[in-house]
MDAnalysis code that builds the backbone (N, CA, C; Angstrom):
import MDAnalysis as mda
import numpy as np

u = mda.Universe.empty(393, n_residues=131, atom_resindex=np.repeat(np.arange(131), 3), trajectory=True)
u.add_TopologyAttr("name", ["N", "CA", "C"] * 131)
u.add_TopologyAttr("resid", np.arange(1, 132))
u.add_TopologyAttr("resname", ["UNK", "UNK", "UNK", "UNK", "UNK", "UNK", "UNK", "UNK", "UNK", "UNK", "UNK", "UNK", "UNK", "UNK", "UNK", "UNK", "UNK", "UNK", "UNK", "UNK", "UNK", "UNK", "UNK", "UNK", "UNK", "UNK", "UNK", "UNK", "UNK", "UNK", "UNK", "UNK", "UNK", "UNK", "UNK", "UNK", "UNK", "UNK", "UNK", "UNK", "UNK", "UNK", "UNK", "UNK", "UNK", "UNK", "UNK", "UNK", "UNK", "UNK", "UNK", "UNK", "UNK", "UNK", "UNK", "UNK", "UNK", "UNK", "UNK", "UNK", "UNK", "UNK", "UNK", "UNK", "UNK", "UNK", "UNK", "UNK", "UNK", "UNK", "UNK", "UNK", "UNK", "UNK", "UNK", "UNK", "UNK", "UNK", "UNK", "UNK", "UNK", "UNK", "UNK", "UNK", "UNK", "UNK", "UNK", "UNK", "UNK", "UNK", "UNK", "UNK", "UNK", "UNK", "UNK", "UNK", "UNK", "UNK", "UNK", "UNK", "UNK", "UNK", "UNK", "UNK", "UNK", "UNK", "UNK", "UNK", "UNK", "UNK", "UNK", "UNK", "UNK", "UNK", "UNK", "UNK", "UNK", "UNK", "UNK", "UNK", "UNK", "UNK", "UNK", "UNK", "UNK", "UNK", "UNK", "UNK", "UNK", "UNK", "UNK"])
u.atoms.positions = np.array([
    [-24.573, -7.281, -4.066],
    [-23.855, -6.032, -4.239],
    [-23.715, -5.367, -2.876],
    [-22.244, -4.276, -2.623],
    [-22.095, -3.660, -1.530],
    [-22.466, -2.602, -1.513],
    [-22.652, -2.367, -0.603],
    [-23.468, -0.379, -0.307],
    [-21.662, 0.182, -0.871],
    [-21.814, 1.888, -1.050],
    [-20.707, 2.542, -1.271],
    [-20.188, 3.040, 0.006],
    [-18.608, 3.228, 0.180],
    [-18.506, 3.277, 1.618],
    [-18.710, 4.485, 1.917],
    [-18.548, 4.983, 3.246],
    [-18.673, 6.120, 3.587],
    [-17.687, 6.573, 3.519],
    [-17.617, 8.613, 3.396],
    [-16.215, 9.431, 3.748],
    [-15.384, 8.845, 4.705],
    [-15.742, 8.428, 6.056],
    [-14.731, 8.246, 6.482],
    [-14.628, 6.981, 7.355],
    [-15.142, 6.281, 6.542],
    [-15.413, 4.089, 6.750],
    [-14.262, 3.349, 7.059],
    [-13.694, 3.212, 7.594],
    [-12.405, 2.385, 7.315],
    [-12.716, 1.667, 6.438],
    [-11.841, 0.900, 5.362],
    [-11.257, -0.061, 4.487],
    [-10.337, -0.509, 4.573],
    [-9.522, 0.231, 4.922],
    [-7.726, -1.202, 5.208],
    [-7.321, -0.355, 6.171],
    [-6.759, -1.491, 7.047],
    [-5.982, -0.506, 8.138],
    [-4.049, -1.177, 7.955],
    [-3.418, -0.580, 7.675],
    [-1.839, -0.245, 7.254],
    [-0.675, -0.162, 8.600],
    [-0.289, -1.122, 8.832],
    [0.346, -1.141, 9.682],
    [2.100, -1.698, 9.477],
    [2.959, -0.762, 10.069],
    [4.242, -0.747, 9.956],
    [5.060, -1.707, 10.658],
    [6.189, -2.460, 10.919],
    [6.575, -3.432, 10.951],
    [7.116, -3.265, 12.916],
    [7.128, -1.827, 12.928],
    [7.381, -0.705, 14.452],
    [6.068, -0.846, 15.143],
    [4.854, -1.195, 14.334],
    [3.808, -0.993, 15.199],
    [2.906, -0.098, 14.703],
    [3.396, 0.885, 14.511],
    [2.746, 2.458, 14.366],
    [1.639, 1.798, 12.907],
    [0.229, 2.324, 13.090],
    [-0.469, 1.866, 12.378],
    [-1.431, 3.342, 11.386],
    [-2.181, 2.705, 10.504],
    [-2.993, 4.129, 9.859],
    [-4.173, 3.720, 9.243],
    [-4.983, 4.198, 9.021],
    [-6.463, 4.074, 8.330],
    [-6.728, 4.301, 7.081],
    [-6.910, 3.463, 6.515],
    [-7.349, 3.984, 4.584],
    [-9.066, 4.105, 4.915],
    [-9.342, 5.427, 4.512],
    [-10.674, 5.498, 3.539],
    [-10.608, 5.905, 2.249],
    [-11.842, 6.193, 1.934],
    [-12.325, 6.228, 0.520],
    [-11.759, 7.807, 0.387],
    [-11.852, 8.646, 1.053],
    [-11.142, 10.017, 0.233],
    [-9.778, 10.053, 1.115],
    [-9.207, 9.518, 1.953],
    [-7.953, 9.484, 2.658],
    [-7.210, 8.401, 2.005],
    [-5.730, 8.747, 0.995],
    [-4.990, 7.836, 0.892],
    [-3.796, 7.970, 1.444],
    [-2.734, 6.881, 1.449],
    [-1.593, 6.834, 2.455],
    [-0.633, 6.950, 1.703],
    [0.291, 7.345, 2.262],
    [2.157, 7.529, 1.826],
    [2.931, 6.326, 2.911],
    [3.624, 5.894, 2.190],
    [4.664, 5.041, 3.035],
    [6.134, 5.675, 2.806],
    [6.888, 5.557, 3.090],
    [8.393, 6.277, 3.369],
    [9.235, 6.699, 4.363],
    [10.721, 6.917, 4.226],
    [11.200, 7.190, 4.932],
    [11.015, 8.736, 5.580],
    [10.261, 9.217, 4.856],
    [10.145, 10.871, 5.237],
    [9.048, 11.311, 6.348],
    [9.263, 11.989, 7.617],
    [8.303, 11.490, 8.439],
    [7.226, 12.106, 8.120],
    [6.540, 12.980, 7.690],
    [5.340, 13.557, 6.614],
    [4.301, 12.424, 6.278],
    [5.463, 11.419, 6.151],
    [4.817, 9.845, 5.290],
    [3.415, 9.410, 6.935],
    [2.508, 9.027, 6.934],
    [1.411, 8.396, 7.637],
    [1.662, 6.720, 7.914],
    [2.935, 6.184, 7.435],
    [3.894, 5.424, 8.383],
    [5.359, 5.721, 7.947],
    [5.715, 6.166, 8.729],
    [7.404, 6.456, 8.092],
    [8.517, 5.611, 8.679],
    [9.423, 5.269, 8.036],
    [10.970, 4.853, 8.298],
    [12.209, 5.192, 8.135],
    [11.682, 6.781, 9.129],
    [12.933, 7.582, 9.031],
    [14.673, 7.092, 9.041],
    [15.027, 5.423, 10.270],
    [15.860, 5.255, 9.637],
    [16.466, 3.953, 8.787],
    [15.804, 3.712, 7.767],
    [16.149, 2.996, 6.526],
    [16.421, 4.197, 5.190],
    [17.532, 4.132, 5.333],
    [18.497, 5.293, 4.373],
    [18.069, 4.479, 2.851],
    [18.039, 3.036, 2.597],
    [17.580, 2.881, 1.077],
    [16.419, 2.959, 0.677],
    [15.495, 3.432, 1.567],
    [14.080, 3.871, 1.131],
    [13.848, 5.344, 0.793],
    [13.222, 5.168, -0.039],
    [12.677, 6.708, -0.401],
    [11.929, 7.276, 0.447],
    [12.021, 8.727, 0.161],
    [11.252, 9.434, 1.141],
    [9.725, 9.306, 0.893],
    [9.241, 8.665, 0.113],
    [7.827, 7.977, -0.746],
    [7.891, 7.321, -1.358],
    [7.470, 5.882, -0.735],
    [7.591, 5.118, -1.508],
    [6.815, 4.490, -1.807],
    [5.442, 4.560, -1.098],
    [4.749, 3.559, -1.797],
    [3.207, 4.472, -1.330],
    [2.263, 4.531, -2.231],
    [1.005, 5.069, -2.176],
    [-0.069, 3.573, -2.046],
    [-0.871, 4.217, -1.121],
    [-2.146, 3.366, -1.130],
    [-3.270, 4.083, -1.313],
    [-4.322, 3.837, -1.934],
    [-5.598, 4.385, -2.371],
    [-6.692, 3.561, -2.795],
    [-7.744, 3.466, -2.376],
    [-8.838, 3.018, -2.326],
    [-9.963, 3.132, -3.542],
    [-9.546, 2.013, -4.635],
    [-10.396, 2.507, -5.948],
    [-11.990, 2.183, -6.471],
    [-12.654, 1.697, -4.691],
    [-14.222, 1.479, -4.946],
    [-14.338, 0.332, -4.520],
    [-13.098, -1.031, -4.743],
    [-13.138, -2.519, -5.047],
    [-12.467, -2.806, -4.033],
    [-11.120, -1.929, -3.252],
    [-10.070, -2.383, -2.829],
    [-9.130, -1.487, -2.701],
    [-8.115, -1.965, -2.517],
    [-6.809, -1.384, -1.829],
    [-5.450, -1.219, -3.322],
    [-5.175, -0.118, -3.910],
    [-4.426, -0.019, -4.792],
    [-3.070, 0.198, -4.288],
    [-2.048, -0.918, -4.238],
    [-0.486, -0.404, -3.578],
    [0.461, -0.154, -4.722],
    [1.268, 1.008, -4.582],
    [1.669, 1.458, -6.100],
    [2.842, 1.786, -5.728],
    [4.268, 1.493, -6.127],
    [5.118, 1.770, -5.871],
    [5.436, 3.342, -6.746],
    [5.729, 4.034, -6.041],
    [6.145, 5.517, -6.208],
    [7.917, 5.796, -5.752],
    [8.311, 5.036, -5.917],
    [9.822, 5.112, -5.740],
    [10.376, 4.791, -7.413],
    [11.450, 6.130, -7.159],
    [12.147, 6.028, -8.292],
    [13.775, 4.910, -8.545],
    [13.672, 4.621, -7.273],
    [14.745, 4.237, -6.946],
    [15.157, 2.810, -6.780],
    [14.007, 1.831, -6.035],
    [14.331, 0.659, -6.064],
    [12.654, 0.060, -6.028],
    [12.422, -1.250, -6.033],
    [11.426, -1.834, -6.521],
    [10.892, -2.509, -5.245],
    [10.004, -2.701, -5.374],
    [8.921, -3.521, -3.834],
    [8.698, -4.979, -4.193],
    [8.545, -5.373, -3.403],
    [7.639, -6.760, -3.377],
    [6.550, -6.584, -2.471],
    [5.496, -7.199, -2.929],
    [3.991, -7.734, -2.270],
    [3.564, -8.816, -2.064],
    [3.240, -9.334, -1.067],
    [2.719, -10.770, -1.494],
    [1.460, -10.788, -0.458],
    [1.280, -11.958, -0.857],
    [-0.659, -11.992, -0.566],
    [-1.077, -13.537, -1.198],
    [-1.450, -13.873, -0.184],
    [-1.987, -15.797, -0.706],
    [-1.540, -15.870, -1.397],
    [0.113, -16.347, -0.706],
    [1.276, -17.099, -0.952],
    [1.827, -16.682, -2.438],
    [1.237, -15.643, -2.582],
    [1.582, -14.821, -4.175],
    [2.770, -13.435, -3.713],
    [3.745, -13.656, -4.636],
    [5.034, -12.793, -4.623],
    [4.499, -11.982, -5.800],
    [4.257, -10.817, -5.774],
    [4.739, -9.818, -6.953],
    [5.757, -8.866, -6.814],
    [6.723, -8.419, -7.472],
    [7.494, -7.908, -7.931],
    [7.068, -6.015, -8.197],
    [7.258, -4.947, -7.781],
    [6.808, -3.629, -8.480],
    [8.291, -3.364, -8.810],
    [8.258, -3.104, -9.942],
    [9.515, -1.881, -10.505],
    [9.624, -0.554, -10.230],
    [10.573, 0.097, -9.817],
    [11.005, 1.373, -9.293],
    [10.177, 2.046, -10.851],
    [9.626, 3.003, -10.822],
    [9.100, 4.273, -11.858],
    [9.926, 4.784, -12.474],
    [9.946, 4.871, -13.817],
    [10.650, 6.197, -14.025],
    [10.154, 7.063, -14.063],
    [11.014, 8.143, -14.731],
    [11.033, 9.405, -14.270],
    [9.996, 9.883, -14.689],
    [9.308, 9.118, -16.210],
    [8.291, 9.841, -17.043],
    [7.562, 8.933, -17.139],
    [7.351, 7.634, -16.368],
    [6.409, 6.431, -16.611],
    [5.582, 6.360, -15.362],
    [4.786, 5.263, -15.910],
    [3.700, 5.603, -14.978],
    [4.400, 4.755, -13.881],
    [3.217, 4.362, -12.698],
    [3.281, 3.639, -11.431],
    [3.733, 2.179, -11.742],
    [3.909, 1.377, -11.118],
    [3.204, -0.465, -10.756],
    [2.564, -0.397, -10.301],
    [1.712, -0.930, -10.134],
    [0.982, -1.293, -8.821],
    [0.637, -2.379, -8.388],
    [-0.439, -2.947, -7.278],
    [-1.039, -4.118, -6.978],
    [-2.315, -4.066, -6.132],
    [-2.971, -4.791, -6.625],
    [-4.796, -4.624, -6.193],
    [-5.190, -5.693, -5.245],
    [-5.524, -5.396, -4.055],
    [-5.841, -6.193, -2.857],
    [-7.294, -5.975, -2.822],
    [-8.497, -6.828, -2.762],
    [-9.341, -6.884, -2.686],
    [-10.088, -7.298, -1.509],
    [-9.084, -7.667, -0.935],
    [-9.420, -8.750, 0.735],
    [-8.643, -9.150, 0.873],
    [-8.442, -9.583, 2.358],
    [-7.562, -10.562, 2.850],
    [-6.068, -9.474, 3.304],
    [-4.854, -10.021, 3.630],
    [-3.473, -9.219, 3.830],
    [-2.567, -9.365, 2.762],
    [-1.911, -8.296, 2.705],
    [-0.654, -8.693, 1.789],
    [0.482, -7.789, 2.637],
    [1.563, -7.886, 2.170],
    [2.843, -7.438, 3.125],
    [3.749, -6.987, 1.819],
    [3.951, -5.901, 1.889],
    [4.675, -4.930, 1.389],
    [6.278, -4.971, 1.501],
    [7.682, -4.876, 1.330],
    [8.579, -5.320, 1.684],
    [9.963, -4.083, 0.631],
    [11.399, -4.105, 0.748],
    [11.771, -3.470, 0.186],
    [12.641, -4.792, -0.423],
    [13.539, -4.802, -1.776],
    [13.907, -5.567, -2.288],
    [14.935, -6.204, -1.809],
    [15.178, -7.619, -1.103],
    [16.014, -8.405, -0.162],
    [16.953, -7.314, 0.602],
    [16.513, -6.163, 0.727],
    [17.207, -5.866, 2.051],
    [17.126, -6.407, 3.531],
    [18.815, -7.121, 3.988],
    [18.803, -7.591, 5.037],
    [18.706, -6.989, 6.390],
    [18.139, -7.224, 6.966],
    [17.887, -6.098, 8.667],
    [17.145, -5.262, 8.113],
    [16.535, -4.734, 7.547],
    [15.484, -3.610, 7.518],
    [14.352, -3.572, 7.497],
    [14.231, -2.345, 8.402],
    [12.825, -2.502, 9.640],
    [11.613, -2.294, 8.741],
    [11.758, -2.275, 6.970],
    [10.714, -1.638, 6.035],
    [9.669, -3.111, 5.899],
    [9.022, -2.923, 6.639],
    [7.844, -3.988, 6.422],
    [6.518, -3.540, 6.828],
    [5.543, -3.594, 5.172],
    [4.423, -3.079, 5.965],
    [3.248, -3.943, 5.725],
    [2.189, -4.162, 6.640],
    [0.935, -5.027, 6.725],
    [0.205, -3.818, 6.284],
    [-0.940, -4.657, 5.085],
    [-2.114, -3.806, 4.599],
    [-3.339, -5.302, 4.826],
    [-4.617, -4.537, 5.334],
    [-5.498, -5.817, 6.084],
    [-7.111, -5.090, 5.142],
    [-7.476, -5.838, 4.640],
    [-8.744, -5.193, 3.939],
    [-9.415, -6.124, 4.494],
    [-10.404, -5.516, 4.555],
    [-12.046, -6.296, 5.469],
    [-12.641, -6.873, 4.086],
    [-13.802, -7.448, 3.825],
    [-14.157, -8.074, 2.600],
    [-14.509, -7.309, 1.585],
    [-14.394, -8.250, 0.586],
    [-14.611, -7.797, -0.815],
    [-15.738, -6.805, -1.275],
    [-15.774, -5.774, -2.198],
    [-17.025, -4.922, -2.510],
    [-17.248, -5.629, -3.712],
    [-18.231, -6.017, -4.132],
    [-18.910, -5.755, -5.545],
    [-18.970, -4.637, -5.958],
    [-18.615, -4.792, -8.057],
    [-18.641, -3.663, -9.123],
    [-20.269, -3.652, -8.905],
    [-20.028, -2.510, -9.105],
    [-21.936, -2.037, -8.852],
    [-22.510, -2.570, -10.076],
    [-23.974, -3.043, -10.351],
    [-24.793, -3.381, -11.147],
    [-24.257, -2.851, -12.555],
    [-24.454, -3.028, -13.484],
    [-24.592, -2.435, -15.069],
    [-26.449, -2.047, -14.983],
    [-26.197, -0.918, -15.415],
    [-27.890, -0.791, -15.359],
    [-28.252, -0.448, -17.043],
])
């Protein structure tokens, strides 16, 4: 079993396809988007939302959740493609659970666009004991 991390431990570090990079901890989660507010933004890719994608840290790992109403993500991660569907208006998230290792974030076959993001988690935590 893993110790619990600390307030402000790194766990994944999030890096944009420009370079510009960001830190996930355990009470710090990230915004991706075109809006520069966002903690990596792509102010200019006009088919991205101004939020589009949330990352948050649920004890185990890295939760990537598409928060766009508008168009849908892909993830992939050891050679695995998933698919997120754009939200509606009154439904919940998608998401996808990284536990270790990289996965790469992407916007749906848009050609030339600079929306590419690296998420890098250090190793796996163990679910704490059942006591």
């Amino acid at each position: 079993m893993t110790a619990e991390p600390l307030a402000g431990e790194t766990l994944a570090r999030v890096v944009g396809a420009d370079g510009h990079s960001a830190v996930l901890t355990a009470r710090r989660p990230l915004t991706v988007g075109r809006d520069a507010g966002c903690d990596i933004s792509f102010p200019h890719e006009a088919r991205l939302s101004r939020r589009a994608v949330h990352l948050s840290w649920n004890g185990f790992g890295v939760v990537i959740a598409n928060v766009s109403r508008t168009h849908g993500l892909t993830v992939t991660a050891a050679a695995t493609t998933a698919r997120l569907p754009s939200r509606s208006a009154s439904g919940p998230t998608t998401g996808f659970f990284l536990a270790s290792g990289t996965a790469t974030i992407a916007g749906p076959s848009w050609p030339g666009s600079p929306f590419l993001v690296t998420v890098e988690v250090g190793g796996a935590r163990s679910p704490p004991a059942a006591r």
